[in-house]
C-alpha positions, 0 to 999 in steps of 0.5 A: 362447872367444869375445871380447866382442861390444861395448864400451860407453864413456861419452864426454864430447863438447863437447855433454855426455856420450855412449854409444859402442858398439864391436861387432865388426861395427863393428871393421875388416875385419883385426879379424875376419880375426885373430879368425878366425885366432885362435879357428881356432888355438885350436880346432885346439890344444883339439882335436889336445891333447884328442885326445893326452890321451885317447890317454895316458889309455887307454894309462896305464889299460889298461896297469894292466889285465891281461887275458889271452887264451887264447894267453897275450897280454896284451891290456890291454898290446897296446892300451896301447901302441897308444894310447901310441904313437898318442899321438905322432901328434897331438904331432906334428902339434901340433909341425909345424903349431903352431896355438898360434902363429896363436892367440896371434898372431891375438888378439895383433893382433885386441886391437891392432886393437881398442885402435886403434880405440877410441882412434880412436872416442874421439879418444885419442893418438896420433889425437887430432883437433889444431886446427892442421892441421900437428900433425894431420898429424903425429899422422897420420904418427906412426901410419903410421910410427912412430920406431924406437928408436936 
């Protein structure tokens, strides 16, 4: 799945109504370096669980089938009970290295990213433009350093 490309805003200036276009090329450099992160743990949990799912598939459909060989072995049995056990592989790759994590994490912080940088574009709190120069450095400070709640 990829994210929007653009984002297209209305904004009211001093001088009349104007159109802001965001694109991801517009967007910081850490913006596209968590999208990165973020679509590449996607594709790696897509893919590791689509792989278990298949592997579950064929051992449930094979170990309803009963195909037996000349010396009385079961084969449909023998290769439903590979494919279940081979099954565990990507389980447990999936369990070590976790990509659903990076997913979640890299889109967590690339729509961060981006909701910062609209309000930067559009001059929202906290990075609103102040006349006073002291409450604009303040709002500066805010954002570097945020207060921790008591």
């Amino acid at each position: 799945m990829r994210t929007l490309s653009a984002i297209v805003m209305i904004v009211n200036m001093s001088r009349g109504p104007s159109e802001l276009i965001l694109t991801d090329d517009g967007l910081p450099s850490m913006f596209r370096s968590a999208d990165t992160a973020s679509l590449a743990g996607q594709a790696d949990t897509v893919r590791w669980s689509a792989l278990q799912l298949f592997m579950l598939i064929v051992g449930a459909v094979l170990g309803g089938v009963d195909i037996k060989l000349r010396n009385d072995l079961d084969l449909g049995a023998l290769i439903a009970s590979i494919a279940l056990l081979a099954s565990l592989v990507p389980a447990l790759w999936l369990t070590a290295k976790n990509p659903q994590r990076t997913w979640y994490r890299g889109r967590a912080a690339a729509e961060s990213l981006r909701t910062l940088s609209w309000k930067y574009a559009v001059r929202a709190e906290p990075l609103r433009r102040h006349r006073r120069g002291g409450e604009r450095a303040a709002a500066a400070r805010h954002v570097e350093h945020p207060a921790r709640p008591p």
